[in-house]
C-alpha positions in Angstrom: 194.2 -25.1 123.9 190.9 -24.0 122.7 190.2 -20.2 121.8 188.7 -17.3 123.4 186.4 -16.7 120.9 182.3 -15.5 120.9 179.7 -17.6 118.7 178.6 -14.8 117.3 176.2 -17.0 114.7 175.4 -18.9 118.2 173.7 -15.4 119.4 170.3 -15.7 117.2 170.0 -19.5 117.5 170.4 -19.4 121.7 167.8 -20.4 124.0 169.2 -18.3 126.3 172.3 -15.6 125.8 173.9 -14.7 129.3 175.4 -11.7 128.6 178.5 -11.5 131.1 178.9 -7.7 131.6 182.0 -6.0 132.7 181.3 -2.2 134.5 181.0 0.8 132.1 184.3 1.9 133.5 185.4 -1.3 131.9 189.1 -1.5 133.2 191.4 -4.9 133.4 189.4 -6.7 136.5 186.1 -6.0 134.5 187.3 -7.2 131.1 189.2 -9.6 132.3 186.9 -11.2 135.3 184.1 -10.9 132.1 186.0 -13.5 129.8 187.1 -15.9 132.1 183.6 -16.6 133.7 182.1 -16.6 130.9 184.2 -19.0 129.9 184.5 -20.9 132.9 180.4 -21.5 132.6 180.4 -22.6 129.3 182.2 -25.1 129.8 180.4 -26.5 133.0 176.9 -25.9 131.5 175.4 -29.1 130.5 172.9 -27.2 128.8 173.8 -26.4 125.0 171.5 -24.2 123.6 172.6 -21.6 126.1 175.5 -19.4 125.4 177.6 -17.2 127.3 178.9 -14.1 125.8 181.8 -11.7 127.8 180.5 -8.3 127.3 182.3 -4.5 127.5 180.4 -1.8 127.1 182.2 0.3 125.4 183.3 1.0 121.4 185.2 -2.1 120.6 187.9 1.2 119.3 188.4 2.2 123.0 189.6 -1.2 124.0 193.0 0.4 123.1 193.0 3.0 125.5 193.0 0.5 128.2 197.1 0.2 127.7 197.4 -2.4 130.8 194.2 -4.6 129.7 196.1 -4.5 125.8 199.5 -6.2 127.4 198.3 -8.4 129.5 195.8 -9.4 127.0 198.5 -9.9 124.8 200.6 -11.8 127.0 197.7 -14.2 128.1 197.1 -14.9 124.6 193.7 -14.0 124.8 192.4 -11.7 121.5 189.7 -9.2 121.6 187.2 -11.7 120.1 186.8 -12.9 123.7 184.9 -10.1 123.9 181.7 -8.4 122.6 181.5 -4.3 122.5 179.3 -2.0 122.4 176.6 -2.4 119.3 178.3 -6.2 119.5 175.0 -7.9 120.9 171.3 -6.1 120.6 170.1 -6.7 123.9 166.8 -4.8 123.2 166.1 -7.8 120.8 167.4 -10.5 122.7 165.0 -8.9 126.0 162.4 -8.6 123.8 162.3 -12.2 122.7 162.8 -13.3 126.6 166.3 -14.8 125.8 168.7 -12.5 127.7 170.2 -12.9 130.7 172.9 -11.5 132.7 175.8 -11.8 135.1 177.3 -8.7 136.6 181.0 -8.7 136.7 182.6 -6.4 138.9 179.3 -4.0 139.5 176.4 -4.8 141.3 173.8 -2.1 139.8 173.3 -1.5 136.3 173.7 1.9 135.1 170.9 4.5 134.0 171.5 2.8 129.8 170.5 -0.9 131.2 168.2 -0.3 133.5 165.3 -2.1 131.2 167.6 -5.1 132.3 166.7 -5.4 135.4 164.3 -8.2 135.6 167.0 -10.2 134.1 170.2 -10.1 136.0 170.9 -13.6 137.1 174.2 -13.6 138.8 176.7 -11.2 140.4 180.1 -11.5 140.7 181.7 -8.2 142.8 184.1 -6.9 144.9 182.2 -3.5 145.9 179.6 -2.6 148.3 176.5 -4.8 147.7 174.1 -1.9 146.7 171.2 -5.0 147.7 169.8 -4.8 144.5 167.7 -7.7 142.1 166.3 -9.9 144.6 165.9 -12.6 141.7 169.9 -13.2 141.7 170.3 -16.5 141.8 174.1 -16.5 142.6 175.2 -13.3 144.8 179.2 -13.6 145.4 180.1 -9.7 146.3 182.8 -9.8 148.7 185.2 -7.2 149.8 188.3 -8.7 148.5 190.8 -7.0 146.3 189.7 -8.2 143.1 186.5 -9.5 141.3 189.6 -11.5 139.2 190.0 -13.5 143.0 186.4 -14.0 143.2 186.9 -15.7 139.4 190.1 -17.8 140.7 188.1 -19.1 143.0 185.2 -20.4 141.0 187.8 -21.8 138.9 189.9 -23.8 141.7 186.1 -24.9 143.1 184.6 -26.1 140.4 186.8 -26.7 137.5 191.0 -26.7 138.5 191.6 -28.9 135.0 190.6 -25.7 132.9 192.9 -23.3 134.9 196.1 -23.4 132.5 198.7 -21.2 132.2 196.3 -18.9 130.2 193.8 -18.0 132.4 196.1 -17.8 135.8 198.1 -15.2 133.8 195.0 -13.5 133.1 194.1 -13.6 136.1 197.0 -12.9 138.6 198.1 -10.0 136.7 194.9 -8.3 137.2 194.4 -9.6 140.8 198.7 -7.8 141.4 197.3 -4.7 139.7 194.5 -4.5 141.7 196.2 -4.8 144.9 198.9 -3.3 144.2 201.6 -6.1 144.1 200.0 -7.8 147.1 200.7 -4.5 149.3 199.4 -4.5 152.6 200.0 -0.7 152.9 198.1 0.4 150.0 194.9 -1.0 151.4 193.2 -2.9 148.9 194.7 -6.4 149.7 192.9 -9.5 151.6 193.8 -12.9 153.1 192.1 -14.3 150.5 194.1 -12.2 147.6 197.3 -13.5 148.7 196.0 -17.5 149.1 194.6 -17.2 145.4 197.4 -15.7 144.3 199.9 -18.3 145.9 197.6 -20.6 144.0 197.8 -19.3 140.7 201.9 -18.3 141.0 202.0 -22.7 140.7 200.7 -22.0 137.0 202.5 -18.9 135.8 206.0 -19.2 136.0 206.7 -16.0 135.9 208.6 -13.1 138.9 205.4 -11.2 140.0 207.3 -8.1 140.9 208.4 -7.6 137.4 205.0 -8.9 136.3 203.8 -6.1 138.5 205.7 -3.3 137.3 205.2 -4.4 133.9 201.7 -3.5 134.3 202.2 -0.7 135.6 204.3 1.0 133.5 201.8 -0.2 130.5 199.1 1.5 132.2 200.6 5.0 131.5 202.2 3.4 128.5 200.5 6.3 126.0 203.3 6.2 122.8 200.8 4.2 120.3 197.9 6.7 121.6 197.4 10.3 119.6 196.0 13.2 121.4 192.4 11.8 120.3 192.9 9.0 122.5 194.8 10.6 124.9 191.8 13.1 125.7 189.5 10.3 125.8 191.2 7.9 127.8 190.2 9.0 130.5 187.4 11.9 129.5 184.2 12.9 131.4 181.6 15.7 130.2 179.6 18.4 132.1 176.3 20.9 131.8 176.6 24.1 133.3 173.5 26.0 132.4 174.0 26.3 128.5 177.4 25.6 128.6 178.3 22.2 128.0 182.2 21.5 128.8 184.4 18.0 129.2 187.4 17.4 131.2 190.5 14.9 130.1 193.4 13.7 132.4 196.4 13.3 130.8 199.3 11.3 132.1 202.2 13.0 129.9 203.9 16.6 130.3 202.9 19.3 128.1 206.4 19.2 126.7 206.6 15.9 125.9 202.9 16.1 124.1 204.3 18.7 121.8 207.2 16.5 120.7 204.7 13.8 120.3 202.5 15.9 118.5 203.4 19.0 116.3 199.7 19.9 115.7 198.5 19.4 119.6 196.8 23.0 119.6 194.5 22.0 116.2 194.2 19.0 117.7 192.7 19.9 120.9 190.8 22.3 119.1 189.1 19.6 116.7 188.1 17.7 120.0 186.6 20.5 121.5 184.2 21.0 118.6 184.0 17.6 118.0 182.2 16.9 121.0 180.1 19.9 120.6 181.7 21.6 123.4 182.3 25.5 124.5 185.0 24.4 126.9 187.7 21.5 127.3 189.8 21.2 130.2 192.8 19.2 129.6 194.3 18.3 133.6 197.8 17.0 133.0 199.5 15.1 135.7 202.8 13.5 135.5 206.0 12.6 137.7 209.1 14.1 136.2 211.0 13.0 138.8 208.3 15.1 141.4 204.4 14.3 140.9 203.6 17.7 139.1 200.4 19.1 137.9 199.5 21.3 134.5 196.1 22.9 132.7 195.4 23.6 129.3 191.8 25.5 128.4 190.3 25.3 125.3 187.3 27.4 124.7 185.0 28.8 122.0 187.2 32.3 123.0 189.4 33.5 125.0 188.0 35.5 127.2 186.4 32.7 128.4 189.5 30.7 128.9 191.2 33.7 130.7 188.5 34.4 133.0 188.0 30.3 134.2 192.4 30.5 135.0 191.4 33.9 136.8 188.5 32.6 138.5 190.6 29.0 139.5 193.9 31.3 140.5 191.5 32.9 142.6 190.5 29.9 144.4 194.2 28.7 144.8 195.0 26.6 142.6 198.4 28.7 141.7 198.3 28.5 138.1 201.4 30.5 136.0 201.2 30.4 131.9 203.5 28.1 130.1 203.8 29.4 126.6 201.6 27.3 125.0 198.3 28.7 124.1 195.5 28.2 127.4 198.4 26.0 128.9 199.4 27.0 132.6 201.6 25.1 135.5 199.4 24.4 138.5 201.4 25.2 141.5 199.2 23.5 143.7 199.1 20.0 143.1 196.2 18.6 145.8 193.7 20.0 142.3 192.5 16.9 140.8 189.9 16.8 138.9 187.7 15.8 142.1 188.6 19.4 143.5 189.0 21.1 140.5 185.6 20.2 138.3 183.3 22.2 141.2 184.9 25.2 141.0 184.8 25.2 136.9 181.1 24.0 137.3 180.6 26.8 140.1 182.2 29.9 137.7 179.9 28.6 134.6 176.7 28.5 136.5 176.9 31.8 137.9 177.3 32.8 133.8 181.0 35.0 134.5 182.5 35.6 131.7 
């Protein structure tokens, strides 16, 4: 079975590199719906001098984070030199000398950093709301399905069935499970058309989905080869509030069990915080141990700035109590995501308390 693998010598001899981008979130349906159409049309290209070239954009070092893409990856047999990362391709060169192209995986509008792209974007393949943008697409497939992966299976079944091996349905109905979450009507994400791809790729992976399934999903919170580092950046997103400049993480373990894990957690966050240039990090913990249970952890340039945030959030309901650990408090009210929580935290530092 031939490899997953990216010319990368092919890149500056190219007539034309189609750069198969994944979303910047780059989860498992963008990764993964990236490698296999990019696959898929090199193979049914007659034209040679054009390559096709999976892209992430993100540090090829954060691939790692993605705990769920990293197992089924691995269970696919698929390496991550399927894929190019960030600082992986210059596209500024490539656009420059007219030889770039693209295909949108899973996204249909470039972010703010691709932009200059525009004029290029060839093909979409995506499962959100058409945002009805590039009038120049030649192929436009954005359905409201489940999965961009289904949209994938589908090109595959259509247009080349031989190259659909065990492989690539792995790859493929693993992500299109997670997605939908096993196939479950109740959850809201699945389709008709989910299910029938599904049903078709089950003939090539002979595998029991439901453990499949759960497999998956206990690997994305898997977080035991991860240090605080990557555990703060997993899943990691960074505010302005007037001159304070503050980032929150969501982390999927208990304060208790981090700890154990790591015996230096308060340098640790500390060396984030500064690392990132911060005055404030807000670490929102969320586990299930056995109930779904909430906990905070502030780390700021003092502590009366740490002390006056919990007042100010305590004030607004969230029910916080102090654990022990330095900044660390139980949140009594769990409906505080970060969704809820990151407008009152941007609210206190505008109006410059504390």
């Amino acid at each position: 079975m031939e490899p997953f693998s990216i010319d990368r010598e092919g890149i500056s001899k190219a007539s034309t590199v189609y750069v198969v981008m994944g979303n910047e979130a780059a989860d498992l349906d963008s990764m993964a719906s990236a490698v296999l159409y990019g696959f898929l049309k090199s193979k049914i290209d007659p034209d040679s001098s054009r390559l096709y070239v999976p892209y992430a954009p993100i540090p090829q070092e954060d691939f790692k984070l993605r705990t769920e893409a990293v197992y089924l990856f691995r269970e696919a047999g698929v390496g991550q030199e399927a894929l190019a990362f960030q600082g992986d391709v210059d596209l500024q060169r490539l656009h420059r000398e007219g030889r770039l192209s693209l295909i949108l995986m899973d996204h249909n509008k470039l972010g703010k950093e691709f932009a200059p792209y525009e004029g290029v974007v060839e093909e979409i393949i995506d499962h959100h709301k058409d945002e009805g943008c590039y009038s120049q697409v030649r192929v436009r497939r954005i359905e409201p399905v489940g999965s961009t992966c289904t949209l994938v299976a589908e090109e595959y079944l259509r247009q080349a069935p031989h190259l659909l091996t065990r492989r690539e349905a792995l790859l493929l109905l693993g992500t299109i499970l997670l997605d939908t979450v096993n196939l479950d009507p109740k959850a809201g994400r699945v389709t008709p058309k989910d299910g029938e791809v599904a049903e078709q790729l089950k003939l090539k992976v002979p595998l029991d989905t439901n453990t499949l399934f759960e497999t998956l999903q206990r690997e994305k919170f898997n977080v035991a080869e991860l240090s605080t580092a990557d555990l703060l950046r997993k899943d990691y997103k960074e505010y302005v509030a007037g001159k304070v400049r503050y980032g929150m993480s969501t982390v999927l373990i208990s304060l208790e069990t981090w700890k154990k894990k790591d015996p230096s957690l308060q340098v640790e966050l500390e060396k984030y915080r500064k690392g990132r240039n911060l005055n404030l990090l807000v670490v929102m913990i969320a586990y299930t141990e056995p109930k779904f249970q909430r906990e905070l952890i502030l780390v700021g340039e003092s502590e009366r700035l740490t002390a006056s945030i919990a007042d100010y959030l305590n004030k607004k309901g969230t029910q916080l109590a102090p654990l022990g650990f330095p900044g660390s408090y139980s949140q009594g009210n769990p409906e505080y995501s970060r969704k809820k929580l990151q407008p009152l935290v941007q609210e206190f530092l505008t109006a410059g308390v504390g």
